[in-house]
N, C-alpha and C positions, 0 to 999 in steps of 0.2 A: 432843339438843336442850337438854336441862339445862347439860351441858356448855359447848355455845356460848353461852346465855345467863350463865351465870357467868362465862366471860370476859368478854362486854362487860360487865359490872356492876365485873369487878377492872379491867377498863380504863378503865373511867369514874372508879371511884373513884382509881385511880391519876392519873390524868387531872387531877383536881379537886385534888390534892396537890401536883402537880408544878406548878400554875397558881399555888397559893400561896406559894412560892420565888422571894427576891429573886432580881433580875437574871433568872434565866434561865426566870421562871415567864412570862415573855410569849410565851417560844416553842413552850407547849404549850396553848395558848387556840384555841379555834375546832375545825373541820372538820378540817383537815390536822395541827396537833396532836395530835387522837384518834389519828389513825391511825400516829402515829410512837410514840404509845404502845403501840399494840396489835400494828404488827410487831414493835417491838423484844421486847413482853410475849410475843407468839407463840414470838420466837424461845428466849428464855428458856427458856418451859416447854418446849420439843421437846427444847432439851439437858439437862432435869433431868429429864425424862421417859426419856429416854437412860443420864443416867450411873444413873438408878436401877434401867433394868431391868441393867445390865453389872451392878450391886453382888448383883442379885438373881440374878441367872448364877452371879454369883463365890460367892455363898455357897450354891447347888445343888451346886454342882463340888465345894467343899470338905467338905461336909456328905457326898457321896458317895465319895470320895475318902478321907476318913477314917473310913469304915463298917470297911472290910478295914484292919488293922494289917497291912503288908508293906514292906520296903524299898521295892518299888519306886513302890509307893501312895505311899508318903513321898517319893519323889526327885519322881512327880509335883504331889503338894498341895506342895513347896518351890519347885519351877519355879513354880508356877501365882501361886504367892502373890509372889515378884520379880519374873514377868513386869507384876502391878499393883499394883507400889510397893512391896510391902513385905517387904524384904531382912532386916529384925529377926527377922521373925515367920519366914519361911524358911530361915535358917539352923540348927535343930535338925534340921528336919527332911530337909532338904539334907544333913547330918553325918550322921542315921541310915541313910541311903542308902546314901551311902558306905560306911558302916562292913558294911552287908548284901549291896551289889551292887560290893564294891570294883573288880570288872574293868573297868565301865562307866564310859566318861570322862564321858557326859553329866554323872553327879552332884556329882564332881568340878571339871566346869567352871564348871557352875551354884554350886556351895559356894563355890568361889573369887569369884565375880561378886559373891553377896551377903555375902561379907565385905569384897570391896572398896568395895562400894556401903553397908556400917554403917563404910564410915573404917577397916577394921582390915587393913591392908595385909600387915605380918607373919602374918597368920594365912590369906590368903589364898594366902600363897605355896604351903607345901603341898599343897595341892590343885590348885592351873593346874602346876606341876609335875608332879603323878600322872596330870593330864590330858591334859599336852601328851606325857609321856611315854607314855601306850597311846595315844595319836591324835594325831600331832601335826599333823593337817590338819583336827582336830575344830571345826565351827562354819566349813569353809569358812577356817579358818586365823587364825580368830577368838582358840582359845584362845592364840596366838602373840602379840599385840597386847595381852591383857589378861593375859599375863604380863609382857609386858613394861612395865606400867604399876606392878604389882605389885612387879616389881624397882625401878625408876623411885622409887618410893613408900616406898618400904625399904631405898633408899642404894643401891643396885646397879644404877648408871650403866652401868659397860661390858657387864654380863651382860642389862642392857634391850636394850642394844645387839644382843646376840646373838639376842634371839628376834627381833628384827627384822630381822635378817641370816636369819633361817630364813622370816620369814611373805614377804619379797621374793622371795628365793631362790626361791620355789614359785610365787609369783602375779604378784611385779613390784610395782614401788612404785604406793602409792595413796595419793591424800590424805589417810588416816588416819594410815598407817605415815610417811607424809614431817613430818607434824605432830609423831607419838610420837618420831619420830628427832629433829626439831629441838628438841622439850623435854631429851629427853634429851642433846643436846648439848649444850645452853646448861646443864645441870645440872653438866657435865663444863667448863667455862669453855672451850666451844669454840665459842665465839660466830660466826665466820664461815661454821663450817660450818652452825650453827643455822640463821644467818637464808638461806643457800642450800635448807634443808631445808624452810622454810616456804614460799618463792620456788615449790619445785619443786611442793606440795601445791595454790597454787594451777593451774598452768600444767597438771598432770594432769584437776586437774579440767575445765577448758576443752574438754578434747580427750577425755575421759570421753563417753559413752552417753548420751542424754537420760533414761533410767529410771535412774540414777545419780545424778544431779545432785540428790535432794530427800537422799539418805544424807551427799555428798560436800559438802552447803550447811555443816553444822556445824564440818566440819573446817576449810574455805576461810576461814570466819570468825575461826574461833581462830586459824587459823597467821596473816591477817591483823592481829588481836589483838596477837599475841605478838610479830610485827616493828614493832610501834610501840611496847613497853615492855623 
């Protein structure tokens, strides 16, 4: 009860705030104003009441997660921590993984991700290398695409080329890979084949799965993107 009464009081007094702002303070006056105050306010708190308990998750997971010092405790508190956002702070710990469970391409894959994702392209190579090398269908053929970005990224046009010739070869061109092929062409001044490789990423996606279509949205955009500059 206390609850509900403190929101209509933040919403009133929000309310009485927004009325005193030139220009747009007349569209929050009356009956129907309150209440564009109070869903929008509603909806507010429900997403900060949200991202707070995920942050209060995240720091339970970590907090247990770093109880045991073990490689593998460490490849998962380095996942855990790139999986929301933060590629800085995972990368040691993604490094000590490796260096304890080197067999395992997860650690490796992940290491490479969040170096590519701190900008350090060269130092990611090593690792989607050791990755794609024990697994190289690891991630569903993941790690083949983000090695090839990683070449891409680090001057090695035609060897991008090659992991993309291997993540096709296994699965067939997708939007993604038609996208990373057409960057990587136009890197290589092979422009016609570029903007054919953008052409084709959207045309897959058309004819894509409808559970496809929210993964395959980012790509169709970019490759759009990139055929207009």
């Amino acid at each position: 009860m206390l609850r509900l009464v403190a929101f209509f009081l933040l919403a009133l007094g929000l309310s009485a705030l927004l009325r005193g702002l030139p220009v747009v303070g007349p569209w929050f006056g009356g009956f129907f104003g309150f209440w564009i105050v109070a869903i929008v306010l509603s909806v507010a708190l429900t997403r900060l009441s949200v991202v707070l308990g995920q942050r209060r998750a995240l720091g339970r997971e970590l907090h247990r997660l770093g109880e045991v010092e073990s490689p593998h405790n460490r490849g998962k508190l380095g996942s855990l921590l790139l999986a929301h956002g933060h590629p800085k702070d995972a990368v040691a710990h993604l490094a000590a993984a490796v260096q304890g469970e080197p067999e395992r391409a997860e650690w490796s894959y992940r290491l490479g991700q969040a170096q590519l994702a701190c900008g350090r392209p060269n130092d990611a190579l090593p690792a989607l290398e050791t990755a794609a090398r024990l697994e190289p269908e690891h991630g569903y053929g993941d790690v083949q695409l983000l090695l090839s970005e990683a070449r891409l990224r680090s001057g090695q046009g035609e060897r991008a080329l090659e992991a993309l010739d291997v993540f096709e070869r296994n699965h067939g061109a997708s939007p993604e890979s038609c996208f990373r092929r057409g960057q990587t062409l136009r890197s290589l001044d092979r422009k016609s084949e570029a903007r054919a490789s953008f052409v084709q990423a959207s045309e897959l996606a058309r004819k894509a799965a409808h559970f496809q279509r929210a993964r395959n949205r980012r790509w169709v955009w970019r490759a759009r993107l990139a055929r207009l500059t």
